[in-house]
Structures are given as C-alpha cells and as structure tokens.
C-alpha positions in Angstrom: -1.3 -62.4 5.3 2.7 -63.3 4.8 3.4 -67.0 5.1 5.6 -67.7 8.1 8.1 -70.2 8.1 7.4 -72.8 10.9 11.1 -73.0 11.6 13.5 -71.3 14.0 17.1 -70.0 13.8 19.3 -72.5 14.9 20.0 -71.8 18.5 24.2 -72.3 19.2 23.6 -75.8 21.4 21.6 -78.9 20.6 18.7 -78.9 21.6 18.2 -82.4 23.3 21.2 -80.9 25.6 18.3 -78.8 27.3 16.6 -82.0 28.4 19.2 -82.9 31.3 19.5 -79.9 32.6 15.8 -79.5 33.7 15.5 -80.1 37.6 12.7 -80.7 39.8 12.9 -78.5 43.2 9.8 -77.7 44.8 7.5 -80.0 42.4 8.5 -77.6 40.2 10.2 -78.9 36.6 12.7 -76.0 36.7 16.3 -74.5 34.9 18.6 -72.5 37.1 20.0 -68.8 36.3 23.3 -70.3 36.4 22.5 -72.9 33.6 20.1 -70.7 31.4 22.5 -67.8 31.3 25.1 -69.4 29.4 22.3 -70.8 26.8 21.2 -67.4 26.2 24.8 -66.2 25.7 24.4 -63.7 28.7 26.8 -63.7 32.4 24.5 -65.4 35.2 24.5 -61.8 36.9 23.3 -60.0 33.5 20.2 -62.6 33.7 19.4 -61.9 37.1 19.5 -57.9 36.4 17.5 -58.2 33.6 15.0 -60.3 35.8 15.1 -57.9 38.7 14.4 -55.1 37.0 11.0 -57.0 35.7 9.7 -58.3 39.2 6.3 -57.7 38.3 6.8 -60.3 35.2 7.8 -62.7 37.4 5.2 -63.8 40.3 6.4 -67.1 42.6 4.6 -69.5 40.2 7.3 -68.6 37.6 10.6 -68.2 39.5 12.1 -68.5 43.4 15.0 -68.4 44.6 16.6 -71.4 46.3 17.0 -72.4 50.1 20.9 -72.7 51.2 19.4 -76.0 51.8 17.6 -76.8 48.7 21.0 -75.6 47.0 23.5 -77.7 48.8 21.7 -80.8 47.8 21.5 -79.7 44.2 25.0 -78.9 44.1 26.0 -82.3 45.5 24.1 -83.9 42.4 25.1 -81.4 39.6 28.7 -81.3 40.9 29.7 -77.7 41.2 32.4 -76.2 42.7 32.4 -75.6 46.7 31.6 -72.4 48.2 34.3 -70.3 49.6 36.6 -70.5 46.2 35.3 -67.7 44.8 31.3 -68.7 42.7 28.0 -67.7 43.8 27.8 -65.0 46.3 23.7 -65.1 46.5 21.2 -68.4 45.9 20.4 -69.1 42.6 17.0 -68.5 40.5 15.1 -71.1 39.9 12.6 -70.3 36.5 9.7 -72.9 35.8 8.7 -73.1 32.6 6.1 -70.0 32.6 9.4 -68.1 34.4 11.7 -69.2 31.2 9.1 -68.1 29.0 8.9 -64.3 30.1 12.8 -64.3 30.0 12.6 -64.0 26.9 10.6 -60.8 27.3 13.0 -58.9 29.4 16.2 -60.6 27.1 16.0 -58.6 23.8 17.8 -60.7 21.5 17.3 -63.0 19.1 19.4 -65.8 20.1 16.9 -65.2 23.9 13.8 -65.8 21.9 15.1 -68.7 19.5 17.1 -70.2 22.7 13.5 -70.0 24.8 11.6 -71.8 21.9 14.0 -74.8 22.1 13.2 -74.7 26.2 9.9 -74.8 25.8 10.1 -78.2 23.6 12.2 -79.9 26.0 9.9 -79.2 28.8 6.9 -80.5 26.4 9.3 -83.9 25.6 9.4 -83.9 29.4 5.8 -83.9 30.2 5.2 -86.4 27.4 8.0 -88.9 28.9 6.5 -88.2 31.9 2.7 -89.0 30.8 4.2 -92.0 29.2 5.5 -94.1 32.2 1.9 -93.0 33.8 0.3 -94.3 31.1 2.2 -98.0 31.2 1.7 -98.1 35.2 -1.7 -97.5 34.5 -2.2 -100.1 31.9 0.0 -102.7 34.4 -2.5 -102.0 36.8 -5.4 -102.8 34.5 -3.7 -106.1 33.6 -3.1 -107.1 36.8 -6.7 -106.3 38.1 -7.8 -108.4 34.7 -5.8 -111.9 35.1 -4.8 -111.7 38.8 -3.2 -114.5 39.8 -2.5 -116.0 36.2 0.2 -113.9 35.3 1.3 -112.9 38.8 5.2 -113.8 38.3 4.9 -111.9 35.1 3.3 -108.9 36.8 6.0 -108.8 39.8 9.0 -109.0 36.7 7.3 -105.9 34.9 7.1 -103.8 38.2 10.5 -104.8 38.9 11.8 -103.3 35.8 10.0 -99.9 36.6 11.5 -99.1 39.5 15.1 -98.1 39.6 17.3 -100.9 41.0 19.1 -99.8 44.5 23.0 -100.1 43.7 25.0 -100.0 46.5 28.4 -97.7 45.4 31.3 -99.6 45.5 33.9 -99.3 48.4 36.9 -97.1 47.8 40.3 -98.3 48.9 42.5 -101.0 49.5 40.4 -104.7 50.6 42.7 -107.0 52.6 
C-alpha cells in the first residue's frame, strides 16, 4: 500500500479566516453560498447550479435556503450591501457542515476538495471552543455546589466574566 502524505495543498486563504465566517441560523453552525463560493474560487451562482443539479445530495439536514427574515437580520450583522442596488436576486443557501462536505462532491476541482478539508477543521476548532466553555461552566458549577457560601464573591466575579458585558453604543452627534 503507497504511503500517503498526511498533508494537503495549500488552499489560496488562511485557514483560521474560515473560523469567522461560520454562522449559526437555525441551531445550525452554517457557511453561506455567497461566502463559500469565493473560497472555492467559483461565482455564488456557479455554486448554487452545481448544488441544484445534485438535489438528491443535499437533504434539509445539509443545506436550506434562508427566510427573507432570517436574511435581513444576517445582513444587518455581516454588513452587506442593501437590496435594490443590484446583489442577490434569490435567498441565499445556507450549507451545515455535512452540506459543505458533499460540495465538494458536485465541485470537481482540486482547490473544492483541499478548500473543503480546511472547512471541516474550522468547524472541528468550533465544536472544541464550544465544548470548552461547557466544560468550565460545568466545573463552576461543581465548585460552587462544593464551597457554597465560602467563595460566593469569587463565584459571582467568575460568572460575571462569562457572560458578555451589555455595552450600550455610544450616541452619535452633537451633545450640548
């Protein structure tokens, strides 16, 4: 049997850029068409033939398209351009990580399948951040069932620092 080599061609992006741009829509950890296309070198509407021609490979558990609603509120927090000036015609595709996967199926290049082996390790960093901070709450939990009221000033500073502080934006304009 040949010896493989473990590693992969060098996709064209780094791959810690990948992390960011996994949303969450639905409870779903997902990429869109619009941001996967450019990574696999491809126009958004080139991805989406190449994925409608395959429906079969690609069952509800692996890709959806979005709500107008579910879009507009994405858009607001990624920052992209406003409809009517030309863009998106149609909802964009949103591919979990079983959905990314078969991309690479129905996207026969090389640059698809190295560029979908990168994805797949930032959605396994994901889950492992992700595992992490359940982990800690967990063990904060344990502590605080241990030593009660001993530490209890300790325990309210470390769940403090977990959750995300509420800043309020700062007022635009002139302040008399």
């Amino acid at each position: 049997m040949p010896n493989r080599e473990v590693s992969t061609p060098s996709p064209a992006f780094a791959p810690e850029a990948v992390d960011h741009l996994i949303s969450t829509i639905r409870n779903h950890r997902v990429l869109l068409d619009e941001v996967l296309a450019p990574l696999y070198g491809v126009e958004t509407k080139t991805l989406v033939r190449a994925m409608r021609r395959n429906l079969e490979r690609f069952p509800l558990d692996f890709m959806f398209q979005l709500t107008k609603d579910e879009y507009e509120a994405l858009r607001y927090q990624i920052g992209t351009s406003n409809s009517g000036r030309g863009g998106r015609r149609y909802m964009p595709y949103a591919f979990t990580e079983q959905g990314v996967a078969m991309l690479s199926t129905v996207l026969h290049s090389e640059r698809a399948v190295a560029v979908n082996i990168e994805i797949m390790r930032a959605f396994v960093r994901l889950r492992s951040v992700l595992a992490e901070h359940a982990e800690l709450a967990a063990r904060l939990d344990d502590l605080e069932e241990r030593f009660g009221n001993q530490f209890e000033i300790v325990f309210a500073a470390l769940r403090n620092l977990t959750v995300p502080p509420d800043v309020a934006p700062k007022r635009i304009g002139f302040r008399p």
